[in-house]
N, C-alpha and C positions, 0 to 999 in steps of 0.2 A: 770084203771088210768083215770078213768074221771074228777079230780079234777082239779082247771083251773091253766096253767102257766102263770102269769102273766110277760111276759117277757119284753116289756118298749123296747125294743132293746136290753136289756143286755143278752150277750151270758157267761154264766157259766155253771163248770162242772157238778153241782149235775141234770141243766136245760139239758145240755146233754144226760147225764143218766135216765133221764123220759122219753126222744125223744124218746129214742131206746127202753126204756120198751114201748111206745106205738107201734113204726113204728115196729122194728122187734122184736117185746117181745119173740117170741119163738125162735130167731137164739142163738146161745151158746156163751155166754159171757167169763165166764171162764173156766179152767177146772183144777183139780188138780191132782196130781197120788198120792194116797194115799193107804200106804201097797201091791204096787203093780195095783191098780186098778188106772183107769180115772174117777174121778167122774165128773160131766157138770151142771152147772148153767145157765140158760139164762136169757136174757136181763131182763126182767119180775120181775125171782127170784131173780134177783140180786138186782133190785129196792127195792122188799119189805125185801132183810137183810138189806138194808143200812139205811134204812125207821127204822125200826123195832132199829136197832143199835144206828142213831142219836136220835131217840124220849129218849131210855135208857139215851144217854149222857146226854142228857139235862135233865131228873129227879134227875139223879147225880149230877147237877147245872153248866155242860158244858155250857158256856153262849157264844154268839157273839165277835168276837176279841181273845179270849183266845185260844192257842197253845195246842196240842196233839200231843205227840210224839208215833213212832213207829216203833217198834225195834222188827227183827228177819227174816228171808227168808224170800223169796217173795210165799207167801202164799195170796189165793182168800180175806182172810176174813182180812188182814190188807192192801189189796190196799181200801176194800169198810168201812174200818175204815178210811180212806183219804178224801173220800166221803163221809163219815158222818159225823166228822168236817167241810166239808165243805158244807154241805148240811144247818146248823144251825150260820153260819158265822164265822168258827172255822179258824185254820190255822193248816195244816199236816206238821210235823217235822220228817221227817224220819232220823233214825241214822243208823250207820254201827253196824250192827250185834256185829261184829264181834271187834270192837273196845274194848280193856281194860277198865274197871269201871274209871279211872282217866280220861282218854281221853270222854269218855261217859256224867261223871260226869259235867266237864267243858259245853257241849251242854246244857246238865237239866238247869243248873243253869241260863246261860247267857239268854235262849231263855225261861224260865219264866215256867219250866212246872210241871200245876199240875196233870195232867191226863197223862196215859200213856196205850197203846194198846200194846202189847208183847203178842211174839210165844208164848213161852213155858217157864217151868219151869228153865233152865240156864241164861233166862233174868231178869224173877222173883229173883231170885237170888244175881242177878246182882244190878239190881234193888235197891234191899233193903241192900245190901252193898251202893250204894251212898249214899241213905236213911238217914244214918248215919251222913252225911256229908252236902248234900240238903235238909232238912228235908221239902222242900215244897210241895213234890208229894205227893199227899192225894187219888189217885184212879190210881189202876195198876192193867188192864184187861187182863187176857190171853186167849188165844186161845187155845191153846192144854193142856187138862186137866192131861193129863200124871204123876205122880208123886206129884200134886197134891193136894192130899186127904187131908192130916195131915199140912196142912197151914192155920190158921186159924188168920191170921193179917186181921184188919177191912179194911184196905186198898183195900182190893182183890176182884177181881168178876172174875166170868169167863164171856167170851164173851157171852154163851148161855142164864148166868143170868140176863145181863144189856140186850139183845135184848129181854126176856120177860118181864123185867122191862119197856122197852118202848113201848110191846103192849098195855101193861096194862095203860100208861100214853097217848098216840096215842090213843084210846080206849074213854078216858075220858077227853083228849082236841083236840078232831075232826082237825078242822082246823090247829092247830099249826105246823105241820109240814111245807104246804105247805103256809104256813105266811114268815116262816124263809126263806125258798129256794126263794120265789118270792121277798124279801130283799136283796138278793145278790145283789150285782154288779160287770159289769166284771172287774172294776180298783181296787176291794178289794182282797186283798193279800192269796190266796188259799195255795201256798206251800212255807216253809221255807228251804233249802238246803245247809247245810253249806261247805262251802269252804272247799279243803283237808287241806290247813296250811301248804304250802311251804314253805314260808318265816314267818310265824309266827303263831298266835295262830288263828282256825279256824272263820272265819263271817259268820252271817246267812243272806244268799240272800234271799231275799224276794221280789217274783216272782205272779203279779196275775194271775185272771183268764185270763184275755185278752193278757196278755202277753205271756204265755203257748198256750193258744187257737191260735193264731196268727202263734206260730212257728210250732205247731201241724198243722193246717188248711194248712199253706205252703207248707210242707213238704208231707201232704198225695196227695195233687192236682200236686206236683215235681214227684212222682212217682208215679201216677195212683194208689195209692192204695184204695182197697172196703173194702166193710163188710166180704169178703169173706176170706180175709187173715186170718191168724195162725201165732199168731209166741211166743219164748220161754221166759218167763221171767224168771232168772234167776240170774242176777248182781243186785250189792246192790241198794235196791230200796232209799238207801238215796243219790245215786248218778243220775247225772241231767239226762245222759242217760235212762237210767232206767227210770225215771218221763217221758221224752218224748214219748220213745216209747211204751212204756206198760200201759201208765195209758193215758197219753194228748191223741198222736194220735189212741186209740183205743177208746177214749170217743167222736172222731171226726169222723172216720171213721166206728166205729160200730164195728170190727175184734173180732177176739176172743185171750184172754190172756192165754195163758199156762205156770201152774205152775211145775216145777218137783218133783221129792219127795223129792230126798234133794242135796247140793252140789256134793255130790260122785254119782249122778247118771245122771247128767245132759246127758252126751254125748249119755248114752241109752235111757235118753228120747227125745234129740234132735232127733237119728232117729227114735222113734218111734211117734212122732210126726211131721216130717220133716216141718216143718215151710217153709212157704212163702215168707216172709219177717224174716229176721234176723239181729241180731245184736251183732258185739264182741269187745270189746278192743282188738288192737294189738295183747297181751299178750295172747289171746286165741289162734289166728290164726295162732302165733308162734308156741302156743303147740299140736296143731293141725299137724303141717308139721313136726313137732319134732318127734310127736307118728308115722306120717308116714315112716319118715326117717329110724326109727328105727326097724318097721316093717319088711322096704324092706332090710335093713341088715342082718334080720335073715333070708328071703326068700331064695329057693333057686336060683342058679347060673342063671337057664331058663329065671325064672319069674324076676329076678333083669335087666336079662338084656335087657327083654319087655319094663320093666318098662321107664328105664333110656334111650330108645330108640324114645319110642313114647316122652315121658317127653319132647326130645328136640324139637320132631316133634309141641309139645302146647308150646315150648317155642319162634320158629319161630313161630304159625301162630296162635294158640289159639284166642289169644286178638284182632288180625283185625277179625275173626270168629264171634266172640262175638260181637265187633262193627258195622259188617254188611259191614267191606272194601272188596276190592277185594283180593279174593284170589284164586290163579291157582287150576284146576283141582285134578290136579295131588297130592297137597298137603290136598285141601279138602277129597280127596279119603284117604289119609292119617288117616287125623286127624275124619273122621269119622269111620273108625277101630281100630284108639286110643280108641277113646270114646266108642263102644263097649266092648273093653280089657281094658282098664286102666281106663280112666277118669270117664266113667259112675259107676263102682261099687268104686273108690273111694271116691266118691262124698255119693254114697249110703252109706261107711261104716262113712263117716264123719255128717252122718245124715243133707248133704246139696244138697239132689235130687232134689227137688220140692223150691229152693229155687228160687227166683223172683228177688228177688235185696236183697245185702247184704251189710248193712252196719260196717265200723269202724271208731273211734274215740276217744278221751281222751288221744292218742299221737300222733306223728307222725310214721308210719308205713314204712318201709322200701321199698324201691322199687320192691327189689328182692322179697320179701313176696309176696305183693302186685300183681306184674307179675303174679307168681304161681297160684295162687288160678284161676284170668280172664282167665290166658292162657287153665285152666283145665273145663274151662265154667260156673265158679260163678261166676256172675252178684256183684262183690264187688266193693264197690266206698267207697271214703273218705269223711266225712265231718267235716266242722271246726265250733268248737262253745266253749263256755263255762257256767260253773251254771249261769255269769251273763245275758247272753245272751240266755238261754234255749238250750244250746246246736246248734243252729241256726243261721250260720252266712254264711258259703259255703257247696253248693255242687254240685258234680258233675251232671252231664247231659249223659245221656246213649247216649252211641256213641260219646261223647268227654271224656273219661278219659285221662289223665294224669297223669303216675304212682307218678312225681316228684312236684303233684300241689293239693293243697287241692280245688279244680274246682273252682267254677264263684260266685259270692254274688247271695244269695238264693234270691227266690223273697219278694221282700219288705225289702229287707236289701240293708242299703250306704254302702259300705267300702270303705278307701282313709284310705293312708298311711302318718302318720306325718312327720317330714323331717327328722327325726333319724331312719327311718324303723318302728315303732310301728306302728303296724295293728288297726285302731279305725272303729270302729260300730255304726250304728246309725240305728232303726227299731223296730218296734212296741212291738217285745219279749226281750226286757230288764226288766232289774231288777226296781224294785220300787226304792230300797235302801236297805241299810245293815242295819240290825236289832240293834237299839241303838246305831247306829257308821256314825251320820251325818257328822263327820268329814271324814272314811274312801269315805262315798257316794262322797262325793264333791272330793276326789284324784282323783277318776276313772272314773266320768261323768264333762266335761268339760264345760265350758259357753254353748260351739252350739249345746248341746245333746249328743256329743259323747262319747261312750264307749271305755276307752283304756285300750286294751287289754294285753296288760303285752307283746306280742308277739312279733317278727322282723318278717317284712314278705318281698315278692317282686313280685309284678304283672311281668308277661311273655307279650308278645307282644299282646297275644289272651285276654289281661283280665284275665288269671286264677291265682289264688293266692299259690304263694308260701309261706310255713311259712320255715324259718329258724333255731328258737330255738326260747325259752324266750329272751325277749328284756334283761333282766338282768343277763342273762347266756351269752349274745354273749360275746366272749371277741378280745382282740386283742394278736396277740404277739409280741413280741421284733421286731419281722422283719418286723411288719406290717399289717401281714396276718390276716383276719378275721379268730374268732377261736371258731368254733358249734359247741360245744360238745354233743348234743343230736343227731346231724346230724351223726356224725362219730358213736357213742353210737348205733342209729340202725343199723347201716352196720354192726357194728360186731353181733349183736344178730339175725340178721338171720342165722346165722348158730345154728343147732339144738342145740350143744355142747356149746354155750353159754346162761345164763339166763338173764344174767345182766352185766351192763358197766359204768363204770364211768372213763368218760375224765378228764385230765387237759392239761391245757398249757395258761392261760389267763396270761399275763405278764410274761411268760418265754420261750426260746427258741426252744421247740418242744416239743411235746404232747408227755405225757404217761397214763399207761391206768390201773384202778384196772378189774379184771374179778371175775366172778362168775360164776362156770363152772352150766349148768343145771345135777343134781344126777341123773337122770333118763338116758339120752341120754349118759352121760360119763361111769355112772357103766355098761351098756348094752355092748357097748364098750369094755369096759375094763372088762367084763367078759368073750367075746368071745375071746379077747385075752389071756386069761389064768392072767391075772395080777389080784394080790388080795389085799384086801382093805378092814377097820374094819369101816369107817365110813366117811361123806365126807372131814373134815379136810386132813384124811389119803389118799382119792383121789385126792382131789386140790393139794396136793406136789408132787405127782408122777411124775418122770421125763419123761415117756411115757405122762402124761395127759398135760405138759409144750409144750412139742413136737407138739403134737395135737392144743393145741391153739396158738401155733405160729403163723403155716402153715394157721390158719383161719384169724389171724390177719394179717400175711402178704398177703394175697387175697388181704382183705382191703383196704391195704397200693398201693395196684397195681391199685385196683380202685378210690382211690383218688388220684391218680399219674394222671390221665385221666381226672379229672377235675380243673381247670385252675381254679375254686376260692379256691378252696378247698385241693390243691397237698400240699401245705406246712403245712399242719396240719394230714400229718403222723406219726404213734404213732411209737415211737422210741423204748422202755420198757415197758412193762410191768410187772404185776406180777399176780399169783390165792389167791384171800382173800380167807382165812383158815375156813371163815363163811358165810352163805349165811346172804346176806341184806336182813331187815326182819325190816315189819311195827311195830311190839312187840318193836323192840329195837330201834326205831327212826329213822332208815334210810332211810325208804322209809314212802309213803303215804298211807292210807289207798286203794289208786286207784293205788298203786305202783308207783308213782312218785317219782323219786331219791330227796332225802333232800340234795343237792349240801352243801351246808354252813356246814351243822352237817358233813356230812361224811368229810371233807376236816378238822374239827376241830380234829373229834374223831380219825382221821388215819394222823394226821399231821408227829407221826415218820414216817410214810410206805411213805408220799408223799416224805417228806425230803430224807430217800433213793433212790430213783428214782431219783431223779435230781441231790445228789451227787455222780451217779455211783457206789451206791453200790452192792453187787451180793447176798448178803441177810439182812435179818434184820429181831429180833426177836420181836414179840408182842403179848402182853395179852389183852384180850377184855372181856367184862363183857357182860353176856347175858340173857336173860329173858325168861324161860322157858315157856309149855301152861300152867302149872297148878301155875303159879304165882313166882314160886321159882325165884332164881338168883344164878348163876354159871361163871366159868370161862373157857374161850377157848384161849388155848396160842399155839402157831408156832412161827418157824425157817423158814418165806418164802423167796421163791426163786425170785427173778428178774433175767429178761432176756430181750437182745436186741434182737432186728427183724430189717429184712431188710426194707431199705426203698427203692423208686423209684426215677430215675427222673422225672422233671414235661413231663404228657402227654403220658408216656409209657406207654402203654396200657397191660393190663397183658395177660400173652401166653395164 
């Protein structure tokens, strides 16, 4: 790499990734498991695919400005297709895999694209089903040749062809490559990330280099991270998480990116590669303590009650451990033959040994979760961000956690709260603007700069920031009382036995609740009790599985009995929906985020039973299978009342 960077000051990703191919060319960039094996690329190899890949695009007439979308796992050779749009002044649009062709289609169209980097042969597919519709994608490159053979639309290239097509163009105009990279600049728009579409149809955040580099550069210098870390890539790389830590701060830090072989094998490649640094939504960490839960149920009698013995002993002292406070003799002696029995091989079987610091975010995460993990010796903290903001807006500080606080404004971020509670931002990793929506840009960036955040939050006495809920979710009730329903929503889903929760109560007299039992945790359950069951509809009505979520909601109810903003927004009814909520059908987000408005229209009879005291109510729901079809799911569900508390009683 002796060719010269012309760098002006301007710090960009492809300028990144030449550093490391000089400074550490031979350390391992990425790594993939493939058919069972690790294969390893380093810093070096990886410059001359993305070299070899941009020179292709642009013989294809990939020009400067123009959008490249890319669809499918997180796979080595489509983060360095990210890099190779942007290496020629391109812009990376990464979409959710896993998103239906309608939902997919809408992206193509709005964000302009003609070029398209895709897995395999299901996206191809896919693909050429919008095709139909967007007819403006003119090149759609794959990566896995699988299946294949018998495609012969002029459209298509394999990846292996367009990276020979650009040696051969690289070859015969020497210079051009490194003409385009030394044109960059770090305020030109590197990645486009679109919103999940909460509240309506998704916008493309359009995020530059400096703005990414900025919250990357922060965030590696917050936690001491080197070149030497590992960690799993794994979540959709069209989501902002994903872009930060797997693509930003390992093009800042140098680390190495691991891919796995596919989503059903994650958890055996996590430990076999036990990562350093880590990263999960909620939603894992849930599933995580869910699979152990369940474990220790089938253990025997010895070993459960090891288990459940030490567990309290990490539940007193784990977390001052972890933070370095004082704690007695007596109890260290303890908790360090926990951690030979219990905590050290669970940590091993959860392939989070060797992990360093663990982060979550993209919601808020429950306390009680939360606790679990610290008290067991993961170094796990919370941070607060969004796609507008790069994910980078709070985090914690080792040795100040706060189970109930998303920590302190990261360095180089303002935060100051409006006089309604909305959390606003202001700091160098914001968004440029929303892609052809100068009007939504000016909603959410204010005259002084600031970013607002959708969010209701509330600083504690130390500075640490609380979030509450969406600013558009908080509601009030009849009586008064502030009414979080996301807040109450994770209390109940820490318990393994729940997957999902949807509150109401904003303009009526007390909270009730839909549930969604988790099939894994309840059939396990309910098969060692002898109770039998043909599918989950037939599990959710069980009158043993009503029982069961009672006793978890009434916990709840004893816990919000203890808190004094919060005591009057105990769920009074609830009921188990006869379907799981499912991104296919609309109710949740791609990132599983509840669709509040949709679910509250589409179950308007089930809410109306609830509030008029009914003790059942029957409904048909229409539902969208994987392979496209559409069917019907009908129940006779059951509602039930739970105890509530007075304020402050604290539960036995």
């Amino acid at each position: 790499m002796a060719e010269h960077i012309n760098s002006a000051g301007e710090t960009t990703f492809p300028r990144m990734l030449l550093q490391h191919a000089r400074v550490r060319g031979g350390r391992p960039a990425f790594r993939e498991k493939d058919l069972g094996i690790w294969q390893t690329w380093n810093w070096a190899q990886v410059a001359d695919e993305v070299r070899a890949l941009a020179c292709g695009l642009a013989a294809l007439g990939f020009k400067r400005g123009m959008n490249l979308a890319i669809v499918g796992d997180n796979r080595p050779r489509l983060y360095w297709a990210m890099a190779a749009a942007q290496c020629l002044g391109g812009v990376a649009v990464p979409l959710y895999q896993d998103a239906p062709a309608a939902d997919m289609a809408y992206v193509l169209d709005d964000a302009e694209i003609d070029f398209a980097v895709v897995e395999d042969q299901e996206q191809v597919d896919k693909l050429f089903e919008i095709k139909q519709r967007v007819n403006r994608i003119s090149h759609i490159i794959y990566d896995d040749p699988r299946g294949m053979r018998h495609y012969t639309q002029p459209e298509l290239a394999s990846y292996e062809q367009v990276q020979q097509l650009g040696r051969q163009f690289d070859q015969a105009h020497p210079g051009f490559f490194m003409n385009e990279v030394n044109a960059g600049r770090s305020d030109d728009v590197a990645v486009m990330l679109y919103t999940s579409g909460t509240t309506g149809k998704p916008k493309g955040v359009c995020q530059t280099h400096g703005s990414f580099m900025a919250a990357a550069t922060g965030g590696v210098g917050f936690d001491k991270l080197t070149e030497r870390e590992d960690i799993l890539s794994y979540l959709p790389m069209a989501w902002v998480g994903d872009h930060l830590f797997s693509y930003a701060q390992a093009l800042v830090a140098g680390f190495t990116i691991n891919c796995p072989e596919s989503g059903d094998t994650v958890l055996t490649d996590l430990r076999e590669i036990g990562p350093t640094y880590y990263f999960a939504p909620p939603r894992v960490f849930e599933n995580m303590l869910t699979t152990v839960m369940i474990r220790m149920e089938d253990a025997g009698a010895i070993k459960r009650k090891m288990f459940h013995h030490f567990m309290e002993v990490a539940r007193r002292v784990g977390s001052d451990i972890l933070d370095g406070k004082p704690v007695g003799l007596t109890d260290r002696l303890r908790y360090a033959l926990g951690n030979l029995l219990v905590y050290g091989p669970l940590k091993n079987v959860l392939g989070l040994s060797r992990v360093r610091v663990a982060y979550t975010a993209g919601a808020a995460i429950g306390p009680d979760l939360f606790r679990f993990y610290r008290s067991i010796g993961v170094n796990l903290k919370q941070l607060y961000g969004s796609t507008e903001t790069c994910a980078y807006v709070c985090l914690q500080p080792d040795g100040n956690i706060k189970f109930d606080s998303v920590g302190l404004p990261a360095p180089g971020v303002e935060v100051k709260l409006a006089p309604n509670g909305e959390v606003l931002v202001k700091s160098a990793a914001m968004l440029k603007e929303y892609y052809k929506r100068p009007d939504a840009t000016a909603e959410v960036i204010d005259e002084h700069g600031y970013f607002h955040t959708g969010d209701a939050g509330i600083f504690d006495e130390e500075g640490h920031l609380k979030i509450i809920d969406r600013a558009a979710d908080v509601g009030k009730m009849t009586s008064g009382e502030m009414f979080a329903p996301n807040y109450i929503e994770n209390k109940l889903k820490f318990f393994p036995f729940i997957k999902e929760a949807v509150a109401f109560g904003h303009e009526r007299d007390r909270v009730c609740a839909f549930i969604n039992i988790d099939m894994e945790a309840v059939g396990n359950w309910a098969e060692r009790r002898g109770i039998p069951y043909s599918g989950y509809t037939d599990l959710a009505g069980k009158p043993e599985v009503y029982e069961l979520i009672a006793e978890c909601v009434e916990k709840v109810n004893a816990d919000l009995a203890s808190e004094a903003l919060m005591a009057g927004t105990q769920i009074h009814r609830f009921l188990v929906l006869h379907k799981e909520l499912d991104p296919d059908d609309d109710e949740l987000t791609r990132t599983r985020k509840v669709r509040r408005r949709f679910i509250a229209e589409k179950y308007k009879v089930l809410i109306d039973a609830l509030y008029a005291g009914r003790i059942s109510q029957y409904i048909e729901t229409q539902v969208k299978f994987e392979d496209g079809r559409q069917g019907k799911v009908a129940a006779d569900l059951r509602i039930v009342d739970v105890k509530t508390y007075s304020t402050l009683k604290k539960a036995a």
